[in-house]
C-alpha positions as CSV (number, residue, x, y, z in Angstrom):
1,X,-24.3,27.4,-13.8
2,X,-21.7,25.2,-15.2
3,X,-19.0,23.7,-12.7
4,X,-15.0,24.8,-13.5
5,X,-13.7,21.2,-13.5
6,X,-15.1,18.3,-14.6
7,X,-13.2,16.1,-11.4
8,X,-11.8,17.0,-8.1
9,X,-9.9,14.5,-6.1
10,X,-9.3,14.6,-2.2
11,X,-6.0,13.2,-1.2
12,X,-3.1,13.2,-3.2
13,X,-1.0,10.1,-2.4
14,X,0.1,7.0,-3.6
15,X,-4.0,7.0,-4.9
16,X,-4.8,10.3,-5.5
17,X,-1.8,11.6,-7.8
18,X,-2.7,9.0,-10.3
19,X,-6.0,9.2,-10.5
20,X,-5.2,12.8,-11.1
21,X,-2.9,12.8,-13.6
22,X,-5.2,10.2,-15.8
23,X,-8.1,12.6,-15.8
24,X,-5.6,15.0,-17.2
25,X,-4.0,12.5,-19.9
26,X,-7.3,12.0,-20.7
27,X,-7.7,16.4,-21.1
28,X,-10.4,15.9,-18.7
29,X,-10.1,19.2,-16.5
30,X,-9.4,18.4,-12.7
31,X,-8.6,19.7,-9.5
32,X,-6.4,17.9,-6.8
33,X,-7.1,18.6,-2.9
34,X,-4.9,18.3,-0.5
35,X,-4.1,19.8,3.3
36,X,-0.1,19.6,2.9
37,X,0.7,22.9,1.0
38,X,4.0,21.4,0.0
39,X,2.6,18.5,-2.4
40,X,0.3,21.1,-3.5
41,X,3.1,23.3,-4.3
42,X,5.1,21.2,-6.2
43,X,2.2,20.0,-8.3
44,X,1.6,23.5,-9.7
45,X,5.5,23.5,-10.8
46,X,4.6,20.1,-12.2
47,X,7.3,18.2,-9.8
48,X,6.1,15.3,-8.7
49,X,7.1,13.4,-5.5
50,X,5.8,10.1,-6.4
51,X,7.9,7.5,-8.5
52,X,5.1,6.5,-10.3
53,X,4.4,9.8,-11.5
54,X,7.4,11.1,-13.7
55,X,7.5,14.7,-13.5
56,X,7.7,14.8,-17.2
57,X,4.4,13.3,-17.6
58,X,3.2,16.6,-15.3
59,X,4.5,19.2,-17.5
60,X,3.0,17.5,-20.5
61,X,-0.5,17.7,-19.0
62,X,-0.6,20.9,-16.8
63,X,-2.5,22.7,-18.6
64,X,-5.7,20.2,-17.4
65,X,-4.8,20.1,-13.7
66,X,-4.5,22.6,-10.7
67,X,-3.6,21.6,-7.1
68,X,-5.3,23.6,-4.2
69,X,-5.6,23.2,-0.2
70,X,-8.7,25.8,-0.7
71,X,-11.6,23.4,0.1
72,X,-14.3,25.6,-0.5
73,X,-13.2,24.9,-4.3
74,X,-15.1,21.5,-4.0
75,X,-18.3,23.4,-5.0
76,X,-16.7,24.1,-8.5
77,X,-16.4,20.6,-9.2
78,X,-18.4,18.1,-10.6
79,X,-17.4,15.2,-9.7
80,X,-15.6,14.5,-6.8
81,X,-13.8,11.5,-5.8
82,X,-12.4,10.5,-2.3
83,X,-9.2,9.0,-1.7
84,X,-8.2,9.7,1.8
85,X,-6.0,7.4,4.2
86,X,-7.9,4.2,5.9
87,X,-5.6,3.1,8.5
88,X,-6.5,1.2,11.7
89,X,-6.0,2.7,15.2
90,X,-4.2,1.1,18.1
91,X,-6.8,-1.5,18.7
92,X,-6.4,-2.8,14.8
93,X,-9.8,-1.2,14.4
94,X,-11.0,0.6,11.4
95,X,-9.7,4.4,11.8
96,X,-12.2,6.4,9.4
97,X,-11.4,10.0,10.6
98,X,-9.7,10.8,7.3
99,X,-12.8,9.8,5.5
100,X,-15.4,11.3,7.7
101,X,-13.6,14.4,7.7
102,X,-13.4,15.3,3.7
103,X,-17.0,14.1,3.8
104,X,-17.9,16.6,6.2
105,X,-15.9,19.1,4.4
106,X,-17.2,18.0,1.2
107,X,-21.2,18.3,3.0
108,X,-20.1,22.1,3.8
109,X,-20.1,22.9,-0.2
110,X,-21.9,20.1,-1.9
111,X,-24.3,21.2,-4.7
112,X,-27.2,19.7,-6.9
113,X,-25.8,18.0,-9.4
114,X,-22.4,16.8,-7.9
115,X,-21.6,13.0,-7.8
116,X,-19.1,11.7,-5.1
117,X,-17.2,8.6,-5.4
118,X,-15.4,6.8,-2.6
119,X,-11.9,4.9,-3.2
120,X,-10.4,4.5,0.2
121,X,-10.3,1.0,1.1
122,X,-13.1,0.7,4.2
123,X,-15.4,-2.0,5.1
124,X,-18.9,-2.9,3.6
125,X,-21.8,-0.4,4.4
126,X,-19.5,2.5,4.8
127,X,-20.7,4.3,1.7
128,X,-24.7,4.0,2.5
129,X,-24.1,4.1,6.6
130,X,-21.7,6.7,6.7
131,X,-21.5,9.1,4.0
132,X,-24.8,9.4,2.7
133,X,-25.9,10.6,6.1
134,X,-22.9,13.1,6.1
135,X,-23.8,14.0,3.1
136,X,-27.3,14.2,3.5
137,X,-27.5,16.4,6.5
138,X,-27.2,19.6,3.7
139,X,-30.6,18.8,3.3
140,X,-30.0,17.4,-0.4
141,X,-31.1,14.2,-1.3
142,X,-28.9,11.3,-2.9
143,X,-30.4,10.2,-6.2
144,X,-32.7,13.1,-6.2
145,X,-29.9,15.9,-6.0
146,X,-26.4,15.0,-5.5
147,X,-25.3,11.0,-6.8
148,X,-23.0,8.5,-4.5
149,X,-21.1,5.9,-5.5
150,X,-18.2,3.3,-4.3
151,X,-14.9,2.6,-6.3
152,X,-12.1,0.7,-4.9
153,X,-9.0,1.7,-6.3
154,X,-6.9,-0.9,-7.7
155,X,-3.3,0.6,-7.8
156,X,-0.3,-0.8,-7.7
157,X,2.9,0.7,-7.3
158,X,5.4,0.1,-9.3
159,X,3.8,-2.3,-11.5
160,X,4.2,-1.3,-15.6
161,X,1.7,-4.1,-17.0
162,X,-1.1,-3.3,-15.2
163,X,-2.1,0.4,-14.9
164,X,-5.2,2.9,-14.0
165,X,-5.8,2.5,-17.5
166,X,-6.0,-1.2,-18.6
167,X,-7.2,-2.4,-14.9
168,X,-11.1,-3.0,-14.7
169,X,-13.1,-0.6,-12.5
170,X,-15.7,-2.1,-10.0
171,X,-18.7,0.6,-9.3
172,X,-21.3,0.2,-7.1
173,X,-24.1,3.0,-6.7
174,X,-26.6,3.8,-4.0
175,X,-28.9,4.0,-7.1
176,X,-29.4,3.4,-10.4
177,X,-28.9,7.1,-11.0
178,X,-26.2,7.1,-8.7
179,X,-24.3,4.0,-10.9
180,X,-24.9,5.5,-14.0
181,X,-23.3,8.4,-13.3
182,X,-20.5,6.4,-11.8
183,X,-19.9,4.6,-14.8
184,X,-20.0,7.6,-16.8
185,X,-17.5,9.3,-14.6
186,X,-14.7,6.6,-15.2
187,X,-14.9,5.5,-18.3
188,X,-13.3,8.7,-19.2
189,X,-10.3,7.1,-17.5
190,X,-10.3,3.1,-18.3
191,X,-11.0,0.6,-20.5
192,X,-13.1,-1.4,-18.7
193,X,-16.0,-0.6,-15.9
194,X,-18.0,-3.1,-14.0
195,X,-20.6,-1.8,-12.7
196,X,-22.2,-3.9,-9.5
197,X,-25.7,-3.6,-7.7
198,X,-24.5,-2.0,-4.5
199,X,-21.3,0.1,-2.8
200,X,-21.5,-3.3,-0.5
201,X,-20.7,-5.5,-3.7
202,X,-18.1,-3.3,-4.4
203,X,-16.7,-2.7,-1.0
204,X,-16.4,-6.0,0.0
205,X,-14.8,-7.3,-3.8
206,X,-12.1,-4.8,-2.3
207,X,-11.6,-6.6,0.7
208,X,-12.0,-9.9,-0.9
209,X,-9.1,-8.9,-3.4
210,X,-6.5,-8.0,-0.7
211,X,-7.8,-10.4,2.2
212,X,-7.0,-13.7,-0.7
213,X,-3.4,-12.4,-0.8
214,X,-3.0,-11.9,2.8
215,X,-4.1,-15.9,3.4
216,X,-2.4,-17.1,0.9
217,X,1.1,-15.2,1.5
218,X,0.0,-16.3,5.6
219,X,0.3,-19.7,4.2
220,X,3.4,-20.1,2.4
221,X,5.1,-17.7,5.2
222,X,3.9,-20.9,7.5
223,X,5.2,-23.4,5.0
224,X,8.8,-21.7,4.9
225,X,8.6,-22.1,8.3
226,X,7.9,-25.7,8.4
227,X,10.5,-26.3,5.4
228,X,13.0,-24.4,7.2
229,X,12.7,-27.0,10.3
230,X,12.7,-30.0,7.4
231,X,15.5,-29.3,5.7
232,X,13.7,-28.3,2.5
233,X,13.9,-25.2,0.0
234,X,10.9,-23.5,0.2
235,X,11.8,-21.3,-2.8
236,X,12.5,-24.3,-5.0
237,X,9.2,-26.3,-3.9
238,X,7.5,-23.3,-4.6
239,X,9.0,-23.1,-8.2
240,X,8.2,-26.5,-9.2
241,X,4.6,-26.7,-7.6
242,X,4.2,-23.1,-10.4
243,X,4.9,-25.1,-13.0
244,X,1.8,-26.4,-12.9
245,X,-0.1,-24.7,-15.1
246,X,-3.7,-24.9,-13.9
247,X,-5.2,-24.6,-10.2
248,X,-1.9,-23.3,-8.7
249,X,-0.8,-19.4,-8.2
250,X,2.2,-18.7,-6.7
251,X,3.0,-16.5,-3.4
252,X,5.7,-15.8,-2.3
253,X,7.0,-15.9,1.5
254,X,9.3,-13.0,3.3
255,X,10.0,-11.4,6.4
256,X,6.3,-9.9,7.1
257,X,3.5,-8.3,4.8
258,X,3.6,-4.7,3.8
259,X,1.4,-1.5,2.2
260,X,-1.2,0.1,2.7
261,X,-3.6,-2.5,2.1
262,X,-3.1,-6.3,2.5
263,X,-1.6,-6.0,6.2
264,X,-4.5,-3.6,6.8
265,X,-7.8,-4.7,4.8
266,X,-8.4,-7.8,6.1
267,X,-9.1,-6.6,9.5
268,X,-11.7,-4.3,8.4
269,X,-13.8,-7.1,7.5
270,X,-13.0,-8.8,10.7
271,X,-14.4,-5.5,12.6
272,X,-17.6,-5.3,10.6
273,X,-18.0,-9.2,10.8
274,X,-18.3,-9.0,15.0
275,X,-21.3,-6.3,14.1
276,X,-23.2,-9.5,12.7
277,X,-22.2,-12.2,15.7
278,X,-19.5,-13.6,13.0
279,X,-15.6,-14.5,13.3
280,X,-13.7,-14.5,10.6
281,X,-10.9,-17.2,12.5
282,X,-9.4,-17.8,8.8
283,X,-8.5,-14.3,8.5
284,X,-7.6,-13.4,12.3
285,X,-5.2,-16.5,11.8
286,X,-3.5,-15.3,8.8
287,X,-2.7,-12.3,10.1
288,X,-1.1,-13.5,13.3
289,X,1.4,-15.6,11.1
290,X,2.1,-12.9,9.2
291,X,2.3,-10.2,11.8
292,X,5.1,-12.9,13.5
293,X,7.1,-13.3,10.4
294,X,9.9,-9.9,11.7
295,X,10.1,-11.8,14.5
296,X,11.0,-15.0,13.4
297,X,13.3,-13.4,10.7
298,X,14.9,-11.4,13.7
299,X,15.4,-14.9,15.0
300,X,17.1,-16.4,12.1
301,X,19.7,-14.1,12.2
302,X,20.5,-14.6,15.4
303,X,20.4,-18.0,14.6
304,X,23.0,-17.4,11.9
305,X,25.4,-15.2,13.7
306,X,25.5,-17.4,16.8
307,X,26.7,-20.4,14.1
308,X,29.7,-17.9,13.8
309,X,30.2,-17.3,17.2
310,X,28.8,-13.6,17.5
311,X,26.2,-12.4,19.5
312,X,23.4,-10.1,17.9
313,X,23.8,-7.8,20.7
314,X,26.5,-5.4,19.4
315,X,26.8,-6.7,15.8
316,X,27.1,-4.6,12.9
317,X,24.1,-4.9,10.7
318,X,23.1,-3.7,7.2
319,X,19.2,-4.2,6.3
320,X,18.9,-4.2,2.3
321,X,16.3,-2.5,0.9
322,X,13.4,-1.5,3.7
323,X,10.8,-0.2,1.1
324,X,7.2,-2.8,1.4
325,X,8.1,-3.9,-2.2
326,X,11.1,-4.5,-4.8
327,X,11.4,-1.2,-6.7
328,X,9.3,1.6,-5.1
329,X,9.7,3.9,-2.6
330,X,6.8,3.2,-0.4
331,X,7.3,2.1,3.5
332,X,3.6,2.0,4.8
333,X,3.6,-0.6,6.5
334,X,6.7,-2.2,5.5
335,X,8.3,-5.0,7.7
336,X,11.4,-3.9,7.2
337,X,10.9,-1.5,9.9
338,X,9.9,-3.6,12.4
339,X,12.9,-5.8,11.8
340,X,15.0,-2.9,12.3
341,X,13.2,-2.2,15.6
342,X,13.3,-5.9,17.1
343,X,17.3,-6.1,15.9
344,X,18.2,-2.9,17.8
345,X,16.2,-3.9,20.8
346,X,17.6,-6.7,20.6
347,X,21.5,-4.3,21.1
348,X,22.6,-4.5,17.1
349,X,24.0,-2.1,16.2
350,X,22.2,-1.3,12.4
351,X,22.2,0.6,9.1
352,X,20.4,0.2,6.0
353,X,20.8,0.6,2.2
354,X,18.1,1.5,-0.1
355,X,18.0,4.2,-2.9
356,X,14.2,4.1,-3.1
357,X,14.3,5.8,0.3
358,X,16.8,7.9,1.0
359,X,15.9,8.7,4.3
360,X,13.6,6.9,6.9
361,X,11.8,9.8,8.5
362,X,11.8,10.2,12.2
363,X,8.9,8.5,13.9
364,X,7.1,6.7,16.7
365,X,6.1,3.3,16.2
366,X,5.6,0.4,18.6
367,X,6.0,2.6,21.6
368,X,9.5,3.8,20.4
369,X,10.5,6.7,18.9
370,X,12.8,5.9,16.3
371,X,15.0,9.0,15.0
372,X,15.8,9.6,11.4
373,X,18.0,7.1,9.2
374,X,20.1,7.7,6.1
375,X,20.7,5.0,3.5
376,X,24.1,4.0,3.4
377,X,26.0,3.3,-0.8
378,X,26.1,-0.3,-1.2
379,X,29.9,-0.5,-2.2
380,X,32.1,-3.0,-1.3
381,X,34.1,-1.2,1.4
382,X,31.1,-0.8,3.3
383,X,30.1,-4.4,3.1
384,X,32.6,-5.8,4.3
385,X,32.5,-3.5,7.4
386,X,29.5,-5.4,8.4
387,X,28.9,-8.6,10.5
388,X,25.4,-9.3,9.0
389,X,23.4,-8.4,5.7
390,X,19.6,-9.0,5.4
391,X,17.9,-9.2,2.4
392,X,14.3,-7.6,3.3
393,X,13.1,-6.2,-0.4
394,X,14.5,-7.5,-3.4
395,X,15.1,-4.1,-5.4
396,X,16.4,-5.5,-9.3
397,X,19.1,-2.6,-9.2
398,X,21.3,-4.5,-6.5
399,X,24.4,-6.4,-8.1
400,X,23.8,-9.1,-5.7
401,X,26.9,-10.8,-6.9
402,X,29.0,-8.2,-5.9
403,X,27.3,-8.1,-2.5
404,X,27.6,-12.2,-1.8
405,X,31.5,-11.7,-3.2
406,X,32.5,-9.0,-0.4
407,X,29.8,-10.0,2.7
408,X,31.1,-11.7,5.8
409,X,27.2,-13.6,6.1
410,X,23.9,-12.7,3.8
411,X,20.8,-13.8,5.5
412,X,18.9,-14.3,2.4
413,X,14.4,-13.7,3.6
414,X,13.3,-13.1,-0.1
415,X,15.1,-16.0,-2.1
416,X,17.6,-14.8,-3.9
417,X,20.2,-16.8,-4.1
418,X,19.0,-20.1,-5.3
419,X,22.5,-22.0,-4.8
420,X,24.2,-22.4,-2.4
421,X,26.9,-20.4,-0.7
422,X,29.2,-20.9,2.5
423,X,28.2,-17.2,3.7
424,X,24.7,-17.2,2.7
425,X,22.1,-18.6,4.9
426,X,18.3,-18.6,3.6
427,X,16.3,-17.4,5.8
């Protein structure tokens, strides 16, 4: 019996909707799972709640996709791919409950034939140690009757140059059966696959990928620090050390590290690396200086009000831009909200401004509930109503000019203003 759609993918987020919609762009017939009825909703009216993903682009290609919350659909599928939330708990331990759970669901309609690829982010051995027992439970065999495979996904939001499309694809298969299948399965979708011996290759390139960022954006998040104490521009000793043009990348310091993955990923490794009597210091270091970055940012302003004789306790505050990166909507994970926490424990008394979120969502975080904020216009009335801006995310559409011309003090965390100004303080 042939299956309905050629792919089903669990999860439609930040990962999923893509991955989704290039199937479809691609008239490759997919199905999109997902337990909030509302995304699912609004998928089959082709409106789209993701920036990324113009609606436009939906109605040109939704004749190729449905959207269901029905998972007993899975069985109509032949390939399914995963791409379900990794987060840590508490304890900044892996959190697979998300993953475990579709695979279970997954187990409860799995047929021969079906291959199943993991994308979620998780640490090395996941794949063979916990899915293909899951899965295998059904009393099918992997490599005999159903085929399992790891893929990392590689998205970036926001980002034009480098898409799903023109991105290379790492695959690693339980089997050889298992990897050929995998590679068959996405090069519908990209240009380039590499295919690897093992989901362990592939799951630990992943964590390789977004652990080198998190050190190296540790390290120059240590060096503003020290250039802050010395008197020196970090931004410009960071521009002429780039124009170097071999054995230098640039990173870029800021006021903490955000998204789902670098401020997370790293520690999976660091979890899995206890199993085998090993710590990972390098890593477990740079996420202590990066973690401490709101802090010391919270600090700075302090610093800079107190020059102008004002406490932070009962100042007025506007945070710019609180999304985890310039020009996207996303706030997993972003530091701008732990800034906003530390200044109003701290007694400030703050707002923010960012049109990529119009509203930050009630929630608790850090033992406090925080209840739901509105973005205020950035208009020069409202400026000048405030004792403090902060500069958290960059977002290009932000006439800076008109904001340094009508602020009483601009603390400056993401570099940029590269002169200097009498009410601008780099930070």
């Amino acid at each position: 019996m042939p299956f309905e759609y050629k792919v089903g993918v669990v999860g439609l987020g930040y990962v999923g909707l893509p991955l989704l919609v290039r199937f479809a762009e691609e008239e490759v017939t997919v199905l999109g799972f997902d337990i909030d009825q509302k995304k699912v909703d609004m998928l089959k009216e082709a409106r789209s709640y993701i920036e990324d993903v113009p609606s436009e682009v939906l109605d040109k290609i939704k004749i190729y996709y449905d959207a269901t919350t029905d998972m007993s659909k899975l069985s109509e599928v032949e390939n399914i791919i995963i791409a379900v939330p990794t987060p840590l708990d508490e304890y900044r331990q892996p959190d697979l409950k998300y993953v475990i759970s579709t695979a279970e669901t997954i187990a409860k309609y799995l047929v021969k034939g079906q291959t199943i690829s993991l994308e979620s982010t998780t640490y090395p051995g996941t794949t063979r140690e916990v899915l293909k027992p899951i899965l295998e439970k059904t009393g099918l065999k992997v490599e005999e009757d159903f085929y399992l495979v790891y893929s990392p996904e590689r998205v970036d939001p926001g980002n034009k140059k480098w898409t799903i499309k023109n991105t290379p694809k790492i695959v690693g298969g339980i089997g050889e059966r298992s990897l050929k299948k995998g590679v068959e399965l996405y090069s519908h979708i990209v240009e380039t696959v590499v295919p690897v011996s093992s989901p362990e290759i592939a799951e630990m390139a992943k964590i390789l990928e977004n652990t080198y960022r998190a050190v190296n954006i540790a390290l120059v998040n240590e060096l503003k620090m020290l250039c802050h104490r010395m008197g020196i521009d970090v931004w410009e000793v960071i521009y002429a050390a780039s124009t170097k043009p071999f054995g230098f990348q640039a990173f870029y310091p800021g006021p903490g590290i955000g998204g789902h993955c670098i401020p997370i990923d790293p520690f999976y490794l660091t979890w899995k690396a206890k199993e085998y009597d090993f710590h990972t210091r390098f890593i477990e270091l740079a996420g202590e200086i990066n973690e401490n970055m709101p802090y010391w940012t919270v600090a700075k302003i302090m610093e800079a009000l107190n020059d102008r004789e004002k406490s932070l306790k009962g100042s007025k505050i506007l945070v710019i831009g609180v999304a985890y990166k310039p020009d996207v909507g996303d706030l997993r994970e972003s530091p701008a909200l732990k800034v906003i926490y530390l200044l109003r424990k701290s007694g400030a008394l703050v707002e923010y401004s960012d049109k990529y979120v119009p509203v930050i969502p009630e929630t608790r975080k850090w033992g406090h509930m925080f209840d739901a904020l509105q973005t205020v216009d950035l208009t020069p009335e409202n400026i000048k109503k405030y004792d403090a801006v902060v500069i958290l995310t960059n977002h290009s559409y932000i006439d800076y000019d008109m904001l340094r011309q009508n602020a009483q003090l601009i603390v400056d965390t993401r570099g940029v203003y590269k002169e200097n100004y009498d009410n601008v303080v780099k930070a």
